[in-house]
C-alpha positions, 0 to 999 in steps of 0.5 A: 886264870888257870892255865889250859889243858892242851892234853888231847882227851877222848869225848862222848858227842851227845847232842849238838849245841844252838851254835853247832857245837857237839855236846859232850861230859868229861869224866867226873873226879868225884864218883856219881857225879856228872863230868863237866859239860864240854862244847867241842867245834867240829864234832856230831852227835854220835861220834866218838873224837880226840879234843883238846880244850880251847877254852875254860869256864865255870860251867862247862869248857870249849874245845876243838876236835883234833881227831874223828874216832868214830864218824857219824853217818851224817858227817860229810868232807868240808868243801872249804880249806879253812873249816874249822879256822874260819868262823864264817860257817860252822857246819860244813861237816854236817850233810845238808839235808840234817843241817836244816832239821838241826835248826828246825829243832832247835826252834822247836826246843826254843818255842817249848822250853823258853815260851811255852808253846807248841805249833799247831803244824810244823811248816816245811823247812824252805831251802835254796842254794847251798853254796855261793849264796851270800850277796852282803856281808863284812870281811875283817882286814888286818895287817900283821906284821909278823907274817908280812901280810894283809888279811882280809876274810871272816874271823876266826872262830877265836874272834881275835885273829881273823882267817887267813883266807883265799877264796870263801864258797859261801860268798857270791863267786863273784867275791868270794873266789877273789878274796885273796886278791882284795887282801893283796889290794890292800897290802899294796895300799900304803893306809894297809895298816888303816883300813879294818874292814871291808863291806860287800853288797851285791845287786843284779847288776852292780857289786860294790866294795866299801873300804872303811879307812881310819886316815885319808886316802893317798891319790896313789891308793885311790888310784889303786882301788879304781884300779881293781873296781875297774878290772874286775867290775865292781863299784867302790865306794870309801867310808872315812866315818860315820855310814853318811860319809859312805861316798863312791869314788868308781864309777861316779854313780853307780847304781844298786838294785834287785828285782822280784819278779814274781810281783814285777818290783826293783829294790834300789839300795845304797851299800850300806843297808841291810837287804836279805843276804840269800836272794832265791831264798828271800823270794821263797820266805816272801812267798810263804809269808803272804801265802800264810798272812792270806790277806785279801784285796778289801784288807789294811796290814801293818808292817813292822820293822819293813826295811826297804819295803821287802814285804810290804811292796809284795803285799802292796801288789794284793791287798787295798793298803799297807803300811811299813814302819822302820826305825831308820830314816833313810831306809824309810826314805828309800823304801817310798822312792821304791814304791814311786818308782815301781808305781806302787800307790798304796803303801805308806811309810812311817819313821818310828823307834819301835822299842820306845811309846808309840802311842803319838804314831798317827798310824797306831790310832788306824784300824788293820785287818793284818800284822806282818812284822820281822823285828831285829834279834832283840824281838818284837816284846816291847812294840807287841804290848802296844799294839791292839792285838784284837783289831788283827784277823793273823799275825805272821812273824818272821825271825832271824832269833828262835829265842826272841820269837819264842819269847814273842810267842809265848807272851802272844798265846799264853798272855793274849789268848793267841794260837800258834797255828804253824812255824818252820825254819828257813835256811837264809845262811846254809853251813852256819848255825843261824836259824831263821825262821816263820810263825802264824798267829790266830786268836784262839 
């Protein structure tokens, strides 16, 4: 492998990748010809920097700005220390109100260039808090003996080393400003060298921190975690295997939950299930969602990839049946324990892998006037050819993968005579370059 050239060189920026990465071409040896395209880390279109190259490929090279000759009017100062280390976010240096338009581009080009579709409108991008959003995620815990320390944060943007961090802005303040203090926790565990990762997970009431550990637990070191749950009030629970083996050790039950007002709903949940990271805007994309499908009180919808129930107890609220399939058991599980127990009647759930033949599934064979699905990044494409798409009056899709949808969209319009009536963006995770986003369908 040839060696990197560590030379600082000067870069043109053009264009922003879909990661966030400024776009630019290194001079071409041979005349006419153009340069070697160059992703540069921390660089806006129009600027002019000094990069060095981080890394080598056939096609292009990466790179990471060292000096800004020229600012782009857009560029603002990162709030965080550890931009442009941590690859937590990386978009920071970009003012909010562009980053939003950057990813809404960025779902337009994908519908245009990869399904061939155009949206009749392009939705208002929906947007909540910027900063101290993010309820659930994963740190990275790593011992490294050469420093005589713990880590505990994000990976770095070369994702073999994790970020050496105190507190994260992104993160809910109640773990991110103690970021610092669960890497000192864990560097006084004697199992330092055996936990890899820790899993946070927030609800109303209740935050718990699941410590993955690769050996069993010393009484001293359990001790040490209801200790610190103790002290600063969160629930611990420890994972020595497999997620069934997940199981809290303070307080002894705790309980995890989050409420929708609006459609007077409790969600509970277990540590380790997915719910949406951002809270305020996880209301707002429900919100749209039902304003978009606009299903009524005599109507049957079907929803696909349901969760928790996160769309379909919403829309239990407003139409005469809904029916949520999840391919996971346990979630499907809670998903009618909340129904129950918010007394919610009229939805059912139904276990299935929706990548494999559905044709079996009862509810396949049952009529629907509606179809709301939010499938994985993989898409939609394979359940969508099963489906009979003409029993459906509107389909709403939301997505966390522009180029999924876009494929999705494409195989809708221009293979099942569909219209793309309107999508738009939805900021879930401000300061990175994720794209979430919503799309509605209507048969031509």
């Amino acid at each position: 492998m040839a060696r990197l050239d560590k030379t600082p060189f000067q870069a043109e920026i053009t264009d922003l990748t879909h990661d966030g990465r400024g776009v630019a071409r290194r001079p071409s040896a041979v005349p006419g010809e153009p340069g070697k395209a160059v992703f540069v880390a921390g660089a806006l279109p129009g600027e002019t920097v000094m990069a060095v190259q981080t890394r080598r490929h056939r096609s292009y090279d990466e790179a990471q700005v060292v000096e800004v000759l020229q600012a782009a009017p857009e560029r603002v100062a990162p709030r965080c220390a550890h931009f442009g280390t941590c690859a937590g976010c990386s978009l920071q240096h970009y003012q909010g109100d562009r980053q939003i338009l950057a990813k809404q581009r960025v779902l337009l080009e994908n519908l245009e260039r990869i399904g061939k579709v155009k949206p009749g409108r392009v939705l208002e991008p929906l947007v909540d808090a910027a900063w101290g959003y993010r309820r659930k995620g994963r740190f990275s815990v790593r011992r490294v003996e050469k420093k005589g320390k713990t880590l505990v944060g994000f990976r770095e943007l070369d994702p073999r080393f994790v970020a050496d961090i105190q507190h994260c802005h992104t993160v809910i303040p109640a773990i991110g400003e103690k970021v610092g203090e669960l890497a000192n926790l864990v560097d006084g565990m004697e199992a330092r060298s055996d936990i890899p990762q820790i899993e946070f997970i927030a609800g109303d009431d209740t935050i718990a921190l699941t410590f993955r550990h690769m050996s069993p637990l010393s009484e001293a070191d359990r001790a040490r975690l209801v200790a610190f749950g103790q002290r600063h009030g969160f629930a611990i629970f420890l994972q020595p295997g497999g997620v069934d083996s997940v199981h809290p050790i303070w307080p002894e039950a705790p309980s995890l939950s989050f409420a929708l007002p609006r459609w007077d709903l409790r969600f509970a949940f277990k540590p380790l299930d997915f719910i949406q990271v951002n809270a305020g805007l996880n209301q707002r994309m429900i919100e749209r969602a039902l304003e978009l499908l606009d299903a009524g009180p005599d109507d049957r919808v079907l929803d696909l990839f349901c969760g928790l129930g996160n769309f379909t107890l919403p829309l239990a609220r407003s139409v005469r049946e809904v029916v949520g399939v999840e391919g996971e058991a346990g979630l499907v599980q809670r998903a009618r324990d909340n129904a129950a127990a918010n007394g919610v009647d009229n939805a059912e759930f139904h276990t299935a892998d929706l990548g494999k033949d559905l044709s079996d599934q009862p509810w396949m064979r049952e009529g629907f006037d509606m179809l709301l699905l939010d499938p994985p990044r993989s898409g939609a494409d394979f359940v969508l050819t099963q489906l009979p798409l003409k029993q459906f009056r509107r389909i709403v899709y939301v997505s966390c993968h522009p180029a999924s949808l876009a494929r999705d969209a494409g195989y809708l319009v221009n293979e099942k005579g569909w219209k793309l009536q309107a999508a738009g963006v939805m900021d879930m995770f401000p300061h990175t370059a994720h794209v979430e986003s919503i799309a509605v369908f209507e048969p031509a």
